[in-house]
N, C-alpha and C positions, 0 to 999 in steps of 0.2 A: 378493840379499836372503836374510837366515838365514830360516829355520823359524819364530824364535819373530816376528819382525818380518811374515813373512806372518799370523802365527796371531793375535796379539796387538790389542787392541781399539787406538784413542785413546790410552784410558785407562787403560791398560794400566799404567803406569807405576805407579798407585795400586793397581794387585791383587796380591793377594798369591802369594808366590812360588808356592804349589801350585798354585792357581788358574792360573797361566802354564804352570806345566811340565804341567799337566791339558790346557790348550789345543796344546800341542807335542802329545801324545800322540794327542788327540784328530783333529788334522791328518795323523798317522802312520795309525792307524787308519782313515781317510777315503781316504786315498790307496789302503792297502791294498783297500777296498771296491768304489772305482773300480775298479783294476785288475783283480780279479777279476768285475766288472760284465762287465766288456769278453771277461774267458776266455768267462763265460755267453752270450754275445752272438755270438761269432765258433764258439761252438763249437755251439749251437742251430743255427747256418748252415750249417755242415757237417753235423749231424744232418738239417737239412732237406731237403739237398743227395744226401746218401744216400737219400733217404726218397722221393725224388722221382723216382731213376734205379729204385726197385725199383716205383713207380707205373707211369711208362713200361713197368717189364717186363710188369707186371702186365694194364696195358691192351693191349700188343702179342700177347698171350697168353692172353686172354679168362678172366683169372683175378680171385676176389673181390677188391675196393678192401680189405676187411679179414680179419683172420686170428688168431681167437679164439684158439686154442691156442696161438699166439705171444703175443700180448697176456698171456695168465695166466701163462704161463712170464714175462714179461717184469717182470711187478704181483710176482712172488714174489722176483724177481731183485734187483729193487729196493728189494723190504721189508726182504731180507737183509744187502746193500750199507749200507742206512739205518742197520740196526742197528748192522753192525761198523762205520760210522763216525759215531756219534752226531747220525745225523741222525733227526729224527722221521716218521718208516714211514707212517704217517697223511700229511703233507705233501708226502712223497715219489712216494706212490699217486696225489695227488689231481693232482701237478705231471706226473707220468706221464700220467695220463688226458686231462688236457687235451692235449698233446702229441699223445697217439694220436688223442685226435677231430680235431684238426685234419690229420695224416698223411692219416685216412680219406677224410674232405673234401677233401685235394686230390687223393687216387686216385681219386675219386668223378668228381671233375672231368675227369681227365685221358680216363677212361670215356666222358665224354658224348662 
């Protein structure tokens, strides 16, 4: 099945050609977004996965669940990153943050 036969309504046949070739793109576009859905996903895993063996260290070592002067180094690292590639520093921080509270939370846990 081509592209435009996946993307393309019924009625497709009555739209006009931009409109089609808009929907091709847009199916391109879609595709690309999944895909990289999937990097965020598998690689969040491996960030967790990390995050998790430095918990065990942490709890085997009677050392704090969390680690302020890493975290700020990390909010700065990030804002920096953001900037050289046009991501917004503001969303970046806040997608950062969540991240670390939940890191904390599971060293917290790993503690009890």
């Amino acid at each position: 099945m081509t592209e435009t036969a996946k993307t393309a309504r019924p009625d497709a046949g009555q739209e006009p050609e931009h409109v089609v070739r808009a929907r091709e793109v847009l199916a391109k576009l879609r595709g690309d977004i999944d895909n990289l859905d999937a990097i965020l996903v598998y690689t969040l895993a491996q960030r967790f996965k990390a995050t998790q063996a430095v918990g065990r260290l942490k709890a085997e070592h009677d050392l704090p669940p969390a680690d302020p002067d890493r975290e700020a180094r990390q909010v700065a690292r990030l804002r920096q990153l953001s900037n050289d590639s046009g991501l917004d520093p503001e969303f970046a921080e806040a997608f950062l943050a969540f991240i670390i509270q939940e890191v904390i939370r599971h060293h917290e846990k790993l503690q009890s």
